[in-house]
Biopython code that builds the backbone (N, CA, C, O; Angstrom):
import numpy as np
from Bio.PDB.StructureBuilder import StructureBuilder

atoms = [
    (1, "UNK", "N", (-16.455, -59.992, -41.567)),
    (1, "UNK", "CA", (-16.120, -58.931, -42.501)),
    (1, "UNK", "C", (-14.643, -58.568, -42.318)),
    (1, "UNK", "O", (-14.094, -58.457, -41.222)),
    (2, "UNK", "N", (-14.093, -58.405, -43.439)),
    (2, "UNK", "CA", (-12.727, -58.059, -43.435)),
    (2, "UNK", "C", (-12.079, -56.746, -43.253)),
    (2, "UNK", "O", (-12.382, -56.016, -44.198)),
    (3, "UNK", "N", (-11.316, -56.172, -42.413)),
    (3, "UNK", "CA", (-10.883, -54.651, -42.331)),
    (3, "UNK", "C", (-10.168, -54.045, -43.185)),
    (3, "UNK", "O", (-9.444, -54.777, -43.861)),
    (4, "UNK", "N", (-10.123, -52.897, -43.395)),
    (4, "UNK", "CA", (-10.356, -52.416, -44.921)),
    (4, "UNK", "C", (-8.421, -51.965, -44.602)),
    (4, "UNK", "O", (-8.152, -51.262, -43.628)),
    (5, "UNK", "N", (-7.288, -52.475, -45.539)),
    (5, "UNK", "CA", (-5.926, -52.304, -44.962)),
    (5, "UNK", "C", (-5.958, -50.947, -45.632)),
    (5, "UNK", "O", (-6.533, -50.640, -46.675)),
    (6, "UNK", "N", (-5.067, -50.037, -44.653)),
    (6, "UNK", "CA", (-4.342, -48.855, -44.971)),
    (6, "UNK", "C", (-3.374, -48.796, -46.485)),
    (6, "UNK", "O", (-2.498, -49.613, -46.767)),
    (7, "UNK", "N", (-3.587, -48.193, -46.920)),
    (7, "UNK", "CA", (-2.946, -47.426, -48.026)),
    (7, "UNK", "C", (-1.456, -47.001, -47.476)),
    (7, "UNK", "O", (-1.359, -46.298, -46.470)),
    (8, "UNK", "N", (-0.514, -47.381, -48.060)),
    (8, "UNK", "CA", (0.771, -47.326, -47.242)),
    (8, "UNK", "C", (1.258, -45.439, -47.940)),
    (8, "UNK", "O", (1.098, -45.047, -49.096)),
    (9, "UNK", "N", (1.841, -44.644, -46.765)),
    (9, "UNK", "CA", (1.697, -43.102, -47.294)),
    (9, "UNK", "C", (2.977, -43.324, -48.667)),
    (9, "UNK", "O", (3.684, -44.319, -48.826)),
    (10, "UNK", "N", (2.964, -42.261, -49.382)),
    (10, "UNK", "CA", (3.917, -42.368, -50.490)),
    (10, "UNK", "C", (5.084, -42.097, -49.985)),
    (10, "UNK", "O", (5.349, -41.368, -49.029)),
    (11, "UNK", "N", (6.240, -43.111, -51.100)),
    (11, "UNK", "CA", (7.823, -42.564, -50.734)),
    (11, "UNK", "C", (8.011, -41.184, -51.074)),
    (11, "UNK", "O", (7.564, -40.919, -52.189)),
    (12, "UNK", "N", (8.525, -40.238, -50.474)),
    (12, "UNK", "CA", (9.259, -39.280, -51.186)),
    (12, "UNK", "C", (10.124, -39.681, -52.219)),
    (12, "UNK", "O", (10.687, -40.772, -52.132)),
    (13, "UNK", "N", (10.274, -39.064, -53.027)),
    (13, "UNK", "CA", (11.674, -39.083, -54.280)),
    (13, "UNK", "C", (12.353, -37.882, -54.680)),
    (13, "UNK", "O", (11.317, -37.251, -54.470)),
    (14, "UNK", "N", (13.005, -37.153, -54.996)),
    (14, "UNK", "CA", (13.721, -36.255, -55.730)),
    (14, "UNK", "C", (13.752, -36.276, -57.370)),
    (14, "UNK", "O", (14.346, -37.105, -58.059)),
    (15, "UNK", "N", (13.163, -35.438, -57.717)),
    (15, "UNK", "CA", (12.957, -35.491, -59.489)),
    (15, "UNK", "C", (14.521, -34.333, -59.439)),
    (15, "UNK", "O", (14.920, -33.355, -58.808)),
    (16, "UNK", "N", (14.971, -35.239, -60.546)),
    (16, "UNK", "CA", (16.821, -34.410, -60.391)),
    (16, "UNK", "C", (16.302, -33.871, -62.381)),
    (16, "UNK", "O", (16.257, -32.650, -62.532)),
    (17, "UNK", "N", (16.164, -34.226, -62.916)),
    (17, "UNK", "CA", (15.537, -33.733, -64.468)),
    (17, "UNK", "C", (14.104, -34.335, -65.121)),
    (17, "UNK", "O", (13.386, -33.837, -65.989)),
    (18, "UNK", "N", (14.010, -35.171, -64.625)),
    (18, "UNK", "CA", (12.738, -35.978, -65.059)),
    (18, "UNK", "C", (12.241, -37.275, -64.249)),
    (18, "UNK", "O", (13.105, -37.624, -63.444)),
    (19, "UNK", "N", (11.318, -37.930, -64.235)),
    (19, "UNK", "CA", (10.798, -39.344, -63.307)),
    (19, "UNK", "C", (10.183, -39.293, -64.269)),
    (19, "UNK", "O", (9.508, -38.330, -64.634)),
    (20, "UNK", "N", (10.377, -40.727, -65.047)),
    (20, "UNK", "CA", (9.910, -41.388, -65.656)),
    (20, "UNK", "C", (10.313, -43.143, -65.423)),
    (20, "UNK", "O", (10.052, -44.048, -66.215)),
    (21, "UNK", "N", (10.884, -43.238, -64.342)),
    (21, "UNK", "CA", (10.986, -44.305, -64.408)),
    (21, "UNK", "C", (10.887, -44.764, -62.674)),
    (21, "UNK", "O", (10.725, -43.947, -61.768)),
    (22, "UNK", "N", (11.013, -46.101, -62.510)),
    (22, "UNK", "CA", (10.200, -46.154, -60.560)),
    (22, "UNK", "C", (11.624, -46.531, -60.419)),
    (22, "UNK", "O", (12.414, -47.105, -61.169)),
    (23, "UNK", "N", (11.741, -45.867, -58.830)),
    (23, "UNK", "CA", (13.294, -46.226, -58.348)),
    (23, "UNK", "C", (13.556, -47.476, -57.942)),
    (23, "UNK", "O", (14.611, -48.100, -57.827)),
    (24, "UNK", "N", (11.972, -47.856, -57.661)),
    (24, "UNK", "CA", (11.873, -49.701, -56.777)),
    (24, "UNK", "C", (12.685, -50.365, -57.984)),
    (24, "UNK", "O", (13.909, -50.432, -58.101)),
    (25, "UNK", "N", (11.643, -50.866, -58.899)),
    (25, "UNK", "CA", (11.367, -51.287, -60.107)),
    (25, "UNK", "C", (12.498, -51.453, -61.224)),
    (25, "UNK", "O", (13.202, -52.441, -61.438)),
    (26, "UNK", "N", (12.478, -49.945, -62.024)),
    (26, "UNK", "CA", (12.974, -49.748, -62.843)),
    (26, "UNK", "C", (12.553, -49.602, -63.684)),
    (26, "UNK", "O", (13.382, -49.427, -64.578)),
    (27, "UNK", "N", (10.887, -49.534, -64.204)),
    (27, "UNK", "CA", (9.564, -49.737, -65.010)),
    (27, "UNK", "C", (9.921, -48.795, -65.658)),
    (27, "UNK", "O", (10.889, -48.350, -65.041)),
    (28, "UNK", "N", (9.701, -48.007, -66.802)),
    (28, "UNK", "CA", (10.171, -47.529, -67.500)),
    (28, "UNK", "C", (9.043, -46.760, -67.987)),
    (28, "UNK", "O", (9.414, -45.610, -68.222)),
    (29, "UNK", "N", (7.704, -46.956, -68.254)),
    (29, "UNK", "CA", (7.060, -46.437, -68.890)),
    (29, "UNK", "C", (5.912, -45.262, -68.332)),
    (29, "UNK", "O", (4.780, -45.101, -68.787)),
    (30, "UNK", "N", (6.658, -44.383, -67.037)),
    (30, "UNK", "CA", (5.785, -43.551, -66.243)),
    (30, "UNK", "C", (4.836, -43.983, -65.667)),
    (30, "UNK", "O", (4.718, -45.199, -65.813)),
    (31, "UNK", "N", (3.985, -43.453, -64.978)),
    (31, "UNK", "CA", (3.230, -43.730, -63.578)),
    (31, "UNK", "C", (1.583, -43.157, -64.165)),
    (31, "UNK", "O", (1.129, -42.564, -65.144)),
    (32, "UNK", "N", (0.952, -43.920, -62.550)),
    (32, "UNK", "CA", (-0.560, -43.686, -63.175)),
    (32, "UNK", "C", (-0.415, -42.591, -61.193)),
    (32, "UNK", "O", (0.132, -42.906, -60.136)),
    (33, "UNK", "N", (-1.302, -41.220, -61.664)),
    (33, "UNK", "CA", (-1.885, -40.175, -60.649)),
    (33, "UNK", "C", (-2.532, -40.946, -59.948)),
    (33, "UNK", "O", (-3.123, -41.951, -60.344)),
    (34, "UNK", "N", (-2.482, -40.616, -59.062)),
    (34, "UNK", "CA", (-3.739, -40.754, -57.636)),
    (34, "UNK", "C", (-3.846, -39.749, -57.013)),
    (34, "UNK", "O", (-2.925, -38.932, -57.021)),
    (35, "UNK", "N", (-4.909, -39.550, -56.358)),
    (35, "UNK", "CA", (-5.405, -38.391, -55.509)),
    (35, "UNK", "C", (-5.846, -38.906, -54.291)),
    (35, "UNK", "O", (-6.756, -39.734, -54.299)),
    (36, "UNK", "N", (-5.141, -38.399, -52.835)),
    (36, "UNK", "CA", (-6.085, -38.068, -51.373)),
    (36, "UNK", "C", (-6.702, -36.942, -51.032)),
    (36, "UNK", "O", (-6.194, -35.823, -51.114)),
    (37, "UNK", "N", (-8.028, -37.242, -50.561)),
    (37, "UNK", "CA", (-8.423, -36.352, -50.214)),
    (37, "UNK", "C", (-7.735, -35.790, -48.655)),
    (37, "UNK", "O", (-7.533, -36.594, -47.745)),
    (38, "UNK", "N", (-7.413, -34.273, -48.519)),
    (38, "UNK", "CA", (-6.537, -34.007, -46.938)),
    (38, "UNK", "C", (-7.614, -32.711, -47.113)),
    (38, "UNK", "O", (-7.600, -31.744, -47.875)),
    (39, "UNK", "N", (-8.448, -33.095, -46.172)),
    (39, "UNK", "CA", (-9.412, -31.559, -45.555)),
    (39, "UNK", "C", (-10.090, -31.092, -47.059)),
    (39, "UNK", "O", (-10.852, -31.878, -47.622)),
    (40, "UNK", "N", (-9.792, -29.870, -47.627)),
    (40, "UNK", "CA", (-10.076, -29.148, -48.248)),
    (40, "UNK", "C", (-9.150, -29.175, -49.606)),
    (40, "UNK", "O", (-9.059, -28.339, -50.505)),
    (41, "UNK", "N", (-8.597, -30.244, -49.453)),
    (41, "UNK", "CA", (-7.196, -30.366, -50.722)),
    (41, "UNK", "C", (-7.086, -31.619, -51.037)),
    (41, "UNK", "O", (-7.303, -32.541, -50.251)),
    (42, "UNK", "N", (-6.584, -31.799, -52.743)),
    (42, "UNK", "CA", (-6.342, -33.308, -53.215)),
    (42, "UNK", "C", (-4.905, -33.251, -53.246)),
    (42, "UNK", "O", (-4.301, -32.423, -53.929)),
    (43, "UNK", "N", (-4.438, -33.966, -52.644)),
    (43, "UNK", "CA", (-2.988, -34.485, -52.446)),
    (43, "UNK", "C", (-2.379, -34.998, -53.716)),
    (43, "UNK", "O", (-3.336, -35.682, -54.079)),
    (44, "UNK", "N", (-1.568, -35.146, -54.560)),
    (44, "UNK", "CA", (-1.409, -35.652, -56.024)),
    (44, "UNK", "C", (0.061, -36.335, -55.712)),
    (44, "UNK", "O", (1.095, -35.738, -55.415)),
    (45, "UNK", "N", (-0.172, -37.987, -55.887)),
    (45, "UNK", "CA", (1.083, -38.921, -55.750)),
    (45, "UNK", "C", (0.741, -39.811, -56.873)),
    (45, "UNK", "O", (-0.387, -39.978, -57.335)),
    (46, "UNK", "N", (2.070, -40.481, -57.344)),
    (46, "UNK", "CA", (2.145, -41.349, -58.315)),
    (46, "UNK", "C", (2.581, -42.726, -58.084)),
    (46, "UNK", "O", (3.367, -42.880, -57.149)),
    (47, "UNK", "N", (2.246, -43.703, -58.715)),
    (47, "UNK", "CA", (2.000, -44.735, -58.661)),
    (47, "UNK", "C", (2.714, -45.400, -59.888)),
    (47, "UNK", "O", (2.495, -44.868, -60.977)),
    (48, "UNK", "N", (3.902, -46.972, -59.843)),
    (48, "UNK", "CA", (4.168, -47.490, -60.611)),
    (48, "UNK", "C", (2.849, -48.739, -60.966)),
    (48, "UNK", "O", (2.268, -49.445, -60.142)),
    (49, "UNK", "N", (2.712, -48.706, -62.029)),
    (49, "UNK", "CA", (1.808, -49.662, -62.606)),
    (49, "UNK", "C", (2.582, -51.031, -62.549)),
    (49, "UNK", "O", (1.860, -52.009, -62.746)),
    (50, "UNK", "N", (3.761, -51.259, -62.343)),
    (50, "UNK", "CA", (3.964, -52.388, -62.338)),
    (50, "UNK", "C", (4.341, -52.958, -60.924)),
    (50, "UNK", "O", (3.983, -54.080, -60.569)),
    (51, "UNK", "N", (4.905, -52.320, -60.333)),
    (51, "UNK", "CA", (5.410, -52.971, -58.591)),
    (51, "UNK", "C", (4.202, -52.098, -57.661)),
    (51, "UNK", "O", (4.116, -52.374, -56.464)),
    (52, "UNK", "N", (3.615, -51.423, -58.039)),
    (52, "UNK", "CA", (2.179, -50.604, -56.983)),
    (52, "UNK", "C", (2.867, -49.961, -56.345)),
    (52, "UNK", "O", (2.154, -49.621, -55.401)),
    (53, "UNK", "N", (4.473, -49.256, -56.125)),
    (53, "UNK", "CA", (4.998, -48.454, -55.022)),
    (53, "UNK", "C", (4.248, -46.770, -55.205)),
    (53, "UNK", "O", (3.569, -46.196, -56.057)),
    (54, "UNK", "N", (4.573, -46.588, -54.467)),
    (54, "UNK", "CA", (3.644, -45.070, -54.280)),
    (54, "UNK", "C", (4.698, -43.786, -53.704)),
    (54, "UNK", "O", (5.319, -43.757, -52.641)),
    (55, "UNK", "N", (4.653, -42.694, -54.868)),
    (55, "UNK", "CA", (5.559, -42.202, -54.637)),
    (55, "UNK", "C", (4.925, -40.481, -54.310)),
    (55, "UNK", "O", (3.760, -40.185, -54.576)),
    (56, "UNK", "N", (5.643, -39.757, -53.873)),
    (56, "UNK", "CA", (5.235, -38.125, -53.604)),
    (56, "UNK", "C", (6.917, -37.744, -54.215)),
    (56, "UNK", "O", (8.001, -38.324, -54.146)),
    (57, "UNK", "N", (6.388, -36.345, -54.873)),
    (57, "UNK", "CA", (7.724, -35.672, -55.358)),
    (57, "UNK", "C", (7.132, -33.983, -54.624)),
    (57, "UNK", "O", (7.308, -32.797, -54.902)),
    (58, "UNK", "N", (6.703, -34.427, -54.032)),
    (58, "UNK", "CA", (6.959, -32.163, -52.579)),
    (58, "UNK", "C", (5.134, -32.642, -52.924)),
    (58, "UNK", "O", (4.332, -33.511, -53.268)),
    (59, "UNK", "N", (5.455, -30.837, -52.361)),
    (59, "UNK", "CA", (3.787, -29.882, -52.862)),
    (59, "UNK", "C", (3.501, -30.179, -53.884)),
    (59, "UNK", "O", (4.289, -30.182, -54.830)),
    (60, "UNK", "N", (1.907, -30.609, -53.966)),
    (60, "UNK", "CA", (1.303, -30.820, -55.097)),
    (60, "UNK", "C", (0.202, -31.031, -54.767)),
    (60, "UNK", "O", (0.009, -32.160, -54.316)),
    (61, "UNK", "N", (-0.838, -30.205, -54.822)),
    (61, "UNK", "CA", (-1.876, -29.932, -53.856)),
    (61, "UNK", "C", (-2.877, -29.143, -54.834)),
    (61, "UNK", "O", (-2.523, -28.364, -55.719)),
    (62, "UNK", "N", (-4.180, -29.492, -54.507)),
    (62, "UNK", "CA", (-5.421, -28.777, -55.447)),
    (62, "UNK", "C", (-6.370, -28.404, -54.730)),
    (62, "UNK", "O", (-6.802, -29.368, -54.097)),
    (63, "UNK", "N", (-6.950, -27.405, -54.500)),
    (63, "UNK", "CA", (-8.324, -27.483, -53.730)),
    (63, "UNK", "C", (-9.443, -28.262, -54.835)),
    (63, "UNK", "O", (-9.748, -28.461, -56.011)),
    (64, "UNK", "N", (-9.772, -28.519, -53.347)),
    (64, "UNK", "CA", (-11.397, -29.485, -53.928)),
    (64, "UNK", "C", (-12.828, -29.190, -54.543)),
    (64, "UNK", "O", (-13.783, -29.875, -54.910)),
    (65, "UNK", "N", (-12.418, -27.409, -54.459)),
    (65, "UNK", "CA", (-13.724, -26.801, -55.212)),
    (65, "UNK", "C", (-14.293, -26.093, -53.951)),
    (65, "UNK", "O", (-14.570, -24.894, -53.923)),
    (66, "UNK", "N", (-14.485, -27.204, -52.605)),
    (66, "UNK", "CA", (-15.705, -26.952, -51.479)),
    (66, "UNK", "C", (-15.591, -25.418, -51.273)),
    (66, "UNK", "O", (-14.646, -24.928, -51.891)),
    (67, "UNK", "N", (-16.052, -24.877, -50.823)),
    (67, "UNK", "CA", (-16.144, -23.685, -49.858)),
    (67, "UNK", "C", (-14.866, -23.458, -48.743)),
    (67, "UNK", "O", (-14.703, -24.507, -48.119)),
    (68, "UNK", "N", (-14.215, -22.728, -48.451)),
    (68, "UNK", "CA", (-13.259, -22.259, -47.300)),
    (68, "UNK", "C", (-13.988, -21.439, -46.801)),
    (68, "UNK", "O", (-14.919, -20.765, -47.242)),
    (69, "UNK", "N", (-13.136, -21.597, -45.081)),
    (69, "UNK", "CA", (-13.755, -21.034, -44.526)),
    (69, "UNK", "C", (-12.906, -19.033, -44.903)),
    (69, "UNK", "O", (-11.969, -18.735, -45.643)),
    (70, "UNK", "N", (-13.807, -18.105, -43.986)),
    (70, "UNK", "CA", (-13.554, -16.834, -44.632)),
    (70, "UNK", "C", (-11.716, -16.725, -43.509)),
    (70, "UNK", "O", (-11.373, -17.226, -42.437)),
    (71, "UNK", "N", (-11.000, -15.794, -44.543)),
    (71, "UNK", "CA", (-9.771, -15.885, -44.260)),
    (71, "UNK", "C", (-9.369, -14.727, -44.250)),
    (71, "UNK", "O", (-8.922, -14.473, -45.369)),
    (72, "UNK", "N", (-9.249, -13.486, -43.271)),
    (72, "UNK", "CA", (-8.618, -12.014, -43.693)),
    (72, "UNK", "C", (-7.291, -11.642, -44.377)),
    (72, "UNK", "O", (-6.915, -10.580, -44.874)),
    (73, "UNK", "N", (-6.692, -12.852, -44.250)),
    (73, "UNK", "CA", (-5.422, -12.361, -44.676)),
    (73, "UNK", "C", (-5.365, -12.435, -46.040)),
    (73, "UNK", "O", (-4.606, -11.705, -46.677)),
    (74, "UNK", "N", (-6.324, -13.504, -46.732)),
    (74, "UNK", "CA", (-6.151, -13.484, -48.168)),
    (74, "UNK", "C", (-7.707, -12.684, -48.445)),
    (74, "UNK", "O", (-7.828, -11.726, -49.208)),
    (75, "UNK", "N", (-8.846, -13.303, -47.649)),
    (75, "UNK", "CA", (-9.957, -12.156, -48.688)),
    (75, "UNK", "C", (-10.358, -10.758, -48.646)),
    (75, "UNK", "O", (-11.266, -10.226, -49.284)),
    (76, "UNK", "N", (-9.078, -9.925, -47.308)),
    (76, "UNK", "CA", (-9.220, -8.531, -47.248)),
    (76, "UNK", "C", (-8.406, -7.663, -48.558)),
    (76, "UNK", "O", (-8.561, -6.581, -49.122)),
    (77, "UNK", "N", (-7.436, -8.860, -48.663)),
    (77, "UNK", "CA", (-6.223, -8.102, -49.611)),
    (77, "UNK", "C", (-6.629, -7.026, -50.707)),
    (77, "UNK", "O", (-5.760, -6.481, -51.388)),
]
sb = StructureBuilder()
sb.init_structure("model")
sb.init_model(0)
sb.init_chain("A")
sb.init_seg("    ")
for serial, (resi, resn, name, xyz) in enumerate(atoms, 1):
    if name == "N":
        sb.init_residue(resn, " ", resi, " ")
    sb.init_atom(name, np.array(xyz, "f"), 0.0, 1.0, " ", f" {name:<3s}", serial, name[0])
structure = sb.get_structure()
């Protein structure tokens, strides 16, 4: 059986007015979303459809719906 290869983590990039295009590449026609799951949050990085590089532009983060645990600082407020 074959071992399952790691997912290489995303490049950072800097969006200076827009990303629409891959810095590898040069692809032109925007990116397809992906999501990791991290604990209690979906991580949101993009992906060129044509060279597969994998990119992160910051925070971009969703909870997953589940339950948290109880938190005073936000559920006393």
């Amino acid at each position: 059986m074959r071992e399952k290869e790691k997912t290489p983590s995303p490049e950072n990039v800097r969006v200076e007015e827009e990303l629409s295009s891959c810095p590898r590449c040069g692809y032109e026609t925007g990116f397809h979303v992906a999501f990791r799951r991290r604990v209690r949050e979906l991580v949101v990085f993009l992906i060129c459809p044509s060279c597969s590089a994998r990119f992160s532009v910051g925070e971009w983060n969703f909870p997953t719906g589940e339950p948290r645990p109880y938190d005073p600082t936000i559920d006393d407020a």
